[in-house]
Backbone as a ProteinNet text record, in pm:
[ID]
protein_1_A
[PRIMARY]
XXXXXXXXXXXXXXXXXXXXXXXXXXXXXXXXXXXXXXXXXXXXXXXXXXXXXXXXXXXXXXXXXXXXXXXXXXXXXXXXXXXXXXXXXXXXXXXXXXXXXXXXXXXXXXXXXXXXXXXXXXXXXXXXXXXXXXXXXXXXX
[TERTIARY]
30468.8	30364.6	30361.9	30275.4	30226.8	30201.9	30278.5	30260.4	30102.6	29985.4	29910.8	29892.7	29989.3	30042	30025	30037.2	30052.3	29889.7	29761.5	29681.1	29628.9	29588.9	29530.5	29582.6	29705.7	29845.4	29788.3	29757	29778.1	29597.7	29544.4	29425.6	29405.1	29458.3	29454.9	29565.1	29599.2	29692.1	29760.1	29889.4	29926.2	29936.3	29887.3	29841.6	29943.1	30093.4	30159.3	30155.5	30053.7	30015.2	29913.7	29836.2	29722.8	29709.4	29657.2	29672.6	29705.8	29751.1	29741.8	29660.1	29662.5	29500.7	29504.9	29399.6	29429.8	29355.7	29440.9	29451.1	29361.7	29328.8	29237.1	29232.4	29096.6	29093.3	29142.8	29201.5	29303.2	29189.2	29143.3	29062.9	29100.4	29059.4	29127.7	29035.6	29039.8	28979.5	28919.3	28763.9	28653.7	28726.7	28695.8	28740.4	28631.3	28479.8	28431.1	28410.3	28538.3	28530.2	28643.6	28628.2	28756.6	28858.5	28927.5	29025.3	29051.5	29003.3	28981.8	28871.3	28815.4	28637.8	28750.1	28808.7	28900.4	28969.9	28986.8	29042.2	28994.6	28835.3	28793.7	28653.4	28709.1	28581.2	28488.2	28332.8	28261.9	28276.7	28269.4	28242.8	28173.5	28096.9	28020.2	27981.1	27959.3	27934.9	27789.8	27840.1	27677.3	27726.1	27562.9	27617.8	27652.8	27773.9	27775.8	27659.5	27570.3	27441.7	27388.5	27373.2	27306.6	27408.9	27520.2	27560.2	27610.8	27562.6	27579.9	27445.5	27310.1	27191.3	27212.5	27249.4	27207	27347.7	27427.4	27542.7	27542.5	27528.6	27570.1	27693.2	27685.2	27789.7	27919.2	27896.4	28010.8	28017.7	27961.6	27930.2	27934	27853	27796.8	27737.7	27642.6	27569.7	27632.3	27764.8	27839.1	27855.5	27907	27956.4	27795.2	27666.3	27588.4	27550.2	27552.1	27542.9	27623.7	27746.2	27845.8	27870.7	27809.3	27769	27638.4	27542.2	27414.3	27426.8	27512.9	27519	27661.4	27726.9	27834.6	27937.7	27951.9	28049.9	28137.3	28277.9	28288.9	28280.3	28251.1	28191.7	28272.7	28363.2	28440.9	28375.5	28339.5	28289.9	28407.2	28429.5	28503.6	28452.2	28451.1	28438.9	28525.1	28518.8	28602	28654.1	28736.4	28782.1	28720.5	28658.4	28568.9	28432.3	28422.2	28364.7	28184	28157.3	28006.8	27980.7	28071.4	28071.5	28137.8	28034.8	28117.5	28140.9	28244.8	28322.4	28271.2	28204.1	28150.1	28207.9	28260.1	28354.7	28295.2	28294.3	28162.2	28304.9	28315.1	28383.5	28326.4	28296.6	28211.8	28234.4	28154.1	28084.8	28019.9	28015.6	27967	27850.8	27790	27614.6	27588.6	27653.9	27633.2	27673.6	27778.9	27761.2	27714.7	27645.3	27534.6	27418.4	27375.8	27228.2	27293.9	27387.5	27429.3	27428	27472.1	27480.9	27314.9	27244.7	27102.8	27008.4	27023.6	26999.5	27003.7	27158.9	27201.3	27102.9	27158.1	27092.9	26929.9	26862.1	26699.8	26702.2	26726.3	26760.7	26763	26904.1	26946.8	26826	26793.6	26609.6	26522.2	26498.3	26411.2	26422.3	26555.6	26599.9	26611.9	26574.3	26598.9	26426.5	26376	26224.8	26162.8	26239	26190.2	26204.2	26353.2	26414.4	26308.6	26284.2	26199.1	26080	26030.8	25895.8	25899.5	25965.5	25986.8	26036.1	26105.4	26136.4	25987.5	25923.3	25753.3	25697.2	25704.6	25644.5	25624.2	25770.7	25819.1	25796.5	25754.9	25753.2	25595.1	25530	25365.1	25344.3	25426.4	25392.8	25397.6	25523.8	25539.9	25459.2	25391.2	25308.3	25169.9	25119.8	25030.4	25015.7	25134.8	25177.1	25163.9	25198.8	25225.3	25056.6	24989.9	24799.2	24798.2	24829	24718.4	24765.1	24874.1	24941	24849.3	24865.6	24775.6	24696	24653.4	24494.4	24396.4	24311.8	24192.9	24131	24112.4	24005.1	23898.2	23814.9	23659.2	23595.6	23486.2	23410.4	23285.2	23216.1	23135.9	23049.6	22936.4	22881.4	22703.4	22732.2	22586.6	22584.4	22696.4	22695	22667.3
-2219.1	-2170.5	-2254.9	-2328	-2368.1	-2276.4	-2299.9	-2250.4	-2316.3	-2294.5	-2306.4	-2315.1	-2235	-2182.9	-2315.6	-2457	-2568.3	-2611.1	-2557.3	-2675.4	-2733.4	-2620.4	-2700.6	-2834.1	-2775.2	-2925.4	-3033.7	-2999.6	-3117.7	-3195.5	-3115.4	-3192.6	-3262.1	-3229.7	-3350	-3439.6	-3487.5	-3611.6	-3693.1	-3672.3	-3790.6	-3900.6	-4030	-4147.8	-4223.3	-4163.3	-4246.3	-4168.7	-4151.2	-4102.2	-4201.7	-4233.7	-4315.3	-4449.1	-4499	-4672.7	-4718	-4838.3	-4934.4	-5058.6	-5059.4	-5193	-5265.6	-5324.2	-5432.9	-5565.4	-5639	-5787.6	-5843	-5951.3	-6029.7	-6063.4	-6066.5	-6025.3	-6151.1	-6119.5	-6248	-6248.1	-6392.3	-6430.5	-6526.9	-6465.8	-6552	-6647.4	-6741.1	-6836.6	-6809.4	-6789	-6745	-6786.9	-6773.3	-6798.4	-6926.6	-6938.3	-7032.2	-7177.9	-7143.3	-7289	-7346.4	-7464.7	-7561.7	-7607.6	-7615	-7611.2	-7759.5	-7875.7	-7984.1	-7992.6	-7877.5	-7883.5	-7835.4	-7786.6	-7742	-7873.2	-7997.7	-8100.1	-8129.6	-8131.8	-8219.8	-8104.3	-8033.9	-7910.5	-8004.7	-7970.3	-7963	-7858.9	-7935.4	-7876.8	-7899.3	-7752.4	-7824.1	-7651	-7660.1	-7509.2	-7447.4	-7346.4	-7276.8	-7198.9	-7161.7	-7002.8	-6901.4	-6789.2	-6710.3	-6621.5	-6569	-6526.3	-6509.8	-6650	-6703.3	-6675.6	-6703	-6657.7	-6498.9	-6402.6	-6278.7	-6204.2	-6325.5	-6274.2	-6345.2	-6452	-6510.2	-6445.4	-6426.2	-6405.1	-6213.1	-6160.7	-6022.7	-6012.5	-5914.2	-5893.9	-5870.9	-5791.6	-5772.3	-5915.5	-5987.6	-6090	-6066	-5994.9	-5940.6	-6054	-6147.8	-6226.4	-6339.2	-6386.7	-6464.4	-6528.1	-6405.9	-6352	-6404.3	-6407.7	-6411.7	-6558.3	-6597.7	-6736.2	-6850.6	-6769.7	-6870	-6887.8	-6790.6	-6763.7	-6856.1	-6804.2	-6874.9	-7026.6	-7052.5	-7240.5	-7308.3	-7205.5	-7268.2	-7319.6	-7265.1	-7349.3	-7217.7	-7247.1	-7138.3	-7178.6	-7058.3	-7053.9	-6974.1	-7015.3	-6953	-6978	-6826.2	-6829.3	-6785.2	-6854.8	-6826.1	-6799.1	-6710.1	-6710.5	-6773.7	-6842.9	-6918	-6886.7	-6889.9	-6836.3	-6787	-6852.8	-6828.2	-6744.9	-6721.6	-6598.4	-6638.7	-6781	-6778.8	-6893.7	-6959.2	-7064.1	-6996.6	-7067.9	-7017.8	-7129.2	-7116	-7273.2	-7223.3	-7301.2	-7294.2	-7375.4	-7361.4	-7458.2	-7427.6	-7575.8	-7567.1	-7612.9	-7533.9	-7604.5	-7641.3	-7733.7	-7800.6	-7894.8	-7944.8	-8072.5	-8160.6	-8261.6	-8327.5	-8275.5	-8334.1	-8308.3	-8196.4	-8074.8	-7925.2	-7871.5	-7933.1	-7896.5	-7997.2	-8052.5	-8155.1	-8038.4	-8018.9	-7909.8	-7802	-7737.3	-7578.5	-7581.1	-7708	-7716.6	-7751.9	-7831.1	-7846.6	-7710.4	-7624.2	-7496.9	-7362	-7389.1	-7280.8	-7377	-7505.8	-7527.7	-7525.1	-7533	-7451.5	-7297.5	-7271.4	-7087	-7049.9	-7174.3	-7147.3	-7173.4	-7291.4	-7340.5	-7254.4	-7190.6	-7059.1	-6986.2	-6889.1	-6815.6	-6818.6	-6942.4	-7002.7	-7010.3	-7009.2	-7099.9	-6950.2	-6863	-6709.3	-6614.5	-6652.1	-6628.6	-6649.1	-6786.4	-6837.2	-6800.6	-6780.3	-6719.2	-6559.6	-6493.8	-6348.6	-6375.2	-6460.1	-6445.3	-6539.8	-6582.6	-6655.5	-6492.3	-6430.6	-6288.8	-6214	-6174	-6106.4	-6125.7	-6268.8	-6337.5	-6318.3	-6327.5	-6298.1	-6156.4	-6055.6	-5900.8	-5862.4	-5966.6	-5887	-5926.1	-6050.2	-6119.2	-6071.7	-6056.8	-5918.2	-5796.8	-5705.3	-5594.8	-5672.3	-5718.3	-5736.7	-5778.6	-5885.8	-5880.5	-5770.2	-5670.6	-5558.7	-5437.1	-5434.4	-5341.4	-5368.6	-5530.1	-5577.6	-5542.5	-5628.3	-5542.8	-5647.7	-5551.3	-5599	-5712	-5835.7	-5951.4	-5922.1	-5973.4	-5950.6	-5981.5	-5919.9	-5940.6	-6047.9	-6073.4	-6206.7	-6166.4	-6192.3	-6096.2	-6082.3	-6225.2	-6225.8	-6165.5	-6119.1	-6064.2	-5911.9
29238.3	29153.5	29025.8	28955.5	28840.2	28765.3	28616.3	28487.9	28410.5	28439.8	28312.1	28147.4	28080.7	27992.9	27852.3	27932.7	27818.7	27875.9	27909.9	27933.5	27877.8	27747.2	27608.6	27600.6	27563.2	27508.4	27621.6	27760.8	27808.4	27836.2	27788.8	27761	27648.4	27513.4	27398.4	27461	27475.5	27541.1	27397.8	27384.3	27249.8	27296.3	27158.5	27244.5	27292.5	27281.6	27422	27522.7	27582.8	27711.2	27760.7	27683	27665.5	27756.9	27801.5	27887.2	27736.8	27797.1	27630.6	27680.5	27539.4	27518.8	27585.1	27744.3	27804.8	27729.2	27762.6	27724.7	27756.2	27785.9	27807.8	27950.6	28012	28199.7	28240.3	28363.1	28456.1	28541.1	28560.4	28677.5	28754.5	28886.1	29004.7	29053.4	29125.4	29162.1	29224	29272.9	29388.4	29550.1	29652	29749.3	29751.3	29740.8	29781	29640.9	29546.3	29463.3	29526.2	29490.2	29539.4	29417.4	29434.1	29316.9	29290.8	29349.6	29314.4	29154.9	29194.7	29060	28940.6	28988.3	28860.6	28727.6	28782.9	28668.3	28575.8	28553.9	28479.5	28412.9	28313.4	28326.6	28179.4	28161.6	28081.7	28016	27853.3	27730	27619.3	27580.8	27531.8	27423.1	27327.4	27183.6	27153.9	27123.1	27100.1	26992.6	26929.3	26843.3	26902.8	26889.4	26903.8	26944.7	26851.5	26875.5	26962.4	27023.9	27167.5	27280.2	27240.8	27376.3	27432.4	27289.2	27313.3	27373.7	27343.4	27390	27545.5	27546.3	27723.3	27789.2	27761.1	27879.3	27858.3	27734.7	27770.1	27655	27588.4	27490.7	27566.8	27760.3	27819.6	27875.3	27920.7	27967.7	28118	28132.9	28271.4	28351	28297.7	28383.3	28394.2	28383.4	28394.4	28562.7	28626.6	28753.3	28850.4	28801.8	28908.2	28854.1	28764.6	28738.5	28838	28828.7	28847.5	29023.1	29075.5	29240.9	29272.7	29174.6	29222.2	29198.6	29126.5	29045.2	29140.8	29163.6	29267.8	29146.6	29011.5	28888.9	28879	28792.7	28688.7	28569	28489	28321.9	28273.6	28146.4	28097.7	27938.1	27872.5	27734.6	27622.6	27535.6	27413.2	27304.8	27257.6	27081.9	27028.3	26925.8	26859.8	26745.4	26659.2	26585.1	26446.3	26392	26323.2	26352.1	26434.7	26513.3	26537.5	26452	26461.3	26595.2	26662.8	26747	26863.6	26999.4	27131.8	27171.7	27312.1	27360.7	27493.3	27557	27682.1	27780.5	27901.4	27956	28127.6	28158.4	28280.5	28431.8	28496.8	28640.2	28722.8	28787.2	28925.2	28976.2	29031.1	29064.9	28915.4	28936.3	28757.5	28756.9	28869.8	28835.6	28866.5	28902	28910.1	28758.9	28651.4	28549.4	28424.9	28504.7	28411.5	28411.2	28551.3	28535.6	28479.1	28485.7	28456.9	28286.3	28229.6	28087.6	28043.3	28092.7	28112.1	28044.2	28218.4	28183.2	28072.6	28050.6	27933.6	27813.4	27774.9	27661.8	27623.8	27782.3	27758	27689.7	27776.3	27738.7	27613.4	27567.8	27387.7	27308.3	27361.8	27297.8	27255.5	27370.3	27380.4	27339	27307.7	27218.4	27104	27026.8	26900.7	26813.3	26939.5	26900	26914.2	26989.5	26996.8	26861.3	26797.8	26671.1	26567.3	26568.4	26435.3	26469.5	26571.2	26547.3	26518.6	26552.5	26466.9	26343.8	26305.4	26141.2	26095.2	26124.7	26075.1	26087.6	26159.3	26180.9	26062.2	26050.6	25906.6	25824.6	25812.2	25664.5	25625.6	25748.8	25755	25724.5	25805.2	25773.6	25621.9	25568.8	25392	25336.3	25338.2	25258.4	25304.8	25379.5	25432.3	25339.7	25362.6	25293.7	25110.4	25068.6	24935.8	24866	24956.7	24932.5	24981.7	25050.3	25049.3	24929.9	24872	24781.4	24655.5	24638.3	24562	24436.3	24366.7	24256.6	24366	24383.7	24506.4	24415.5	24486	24407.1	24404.8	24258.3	24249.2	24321.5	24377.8	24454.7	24376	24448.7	24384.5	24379.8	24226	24177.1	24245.8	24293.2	24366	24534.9	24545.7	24697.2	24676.5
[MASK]
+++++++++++++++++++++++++++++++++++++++++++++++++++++++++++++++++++++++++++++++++++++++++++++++++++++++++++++++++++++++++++++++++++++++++++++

């Protein structure tokens, strides 16, 4: 027979009960890369920024990239926290296009950036003529 008697107690849990903080994920080698692509990887930096908008803050889209392109992609933040280290495994000319690619993307995302901050800059200045003292109207109209 089980005592109930502690269940409260054993539903707050003290935190050495707790998992402890895992580390940083161990990844194994795909079954379909060759571990020859492994010597000689491409590198090459981005902003942070960008690579929290194109890969995923979890970096979820990593995993279907790296299936559909046949590479692996390993992303770093760097210490200073505003630069990522992008590191390409393949074939050369599979991470000639794969680096190709990301750096369109970054393009796009950048040229997407500055045109919303041109946006903003249009909305206040908008807002600020219309808050305005209204201009004279012209006296012959």
């Amino acid at each position: 027979m089980v005592d109930n008697a502690g269940g409260a107690e054993a539903r707050g849990e003290p935190d050495s009960l707790m998992l402890p903080h895992q580390g940083p994920m161990i990844r194994l080698r795909p079954w379909w890369f060759p571990v020859e692509e492994l010597k000689e990887p491409l590198v090459f930096y981005l902003e942070a920024w960008l690579v929290d908008l194109m890969f995923g803050r979890d970096r979820a889209v990593i995993p279907k990239i790296e299936w559909m392109s046949q590479v692996l992609l390993t992303v770093d933040i760097m210490d200073s926290g505003d630069l990522a280290k992008i590191t390409v495994f393949g074939r050369p000319r599979v991470q000639n296009r794969v680096k190709s690619v990301v750096l369109a993307v970054a393009s796009w995302h950048r040229k997407r950036r500055h045109r919303s901050e041109k946006m903003e800059q249009l909305e206040e200045f908008l807002k600020a003529g219309a808050s305005g003292p209204q201009a004279p109207q012209h006296p012959f109209a």
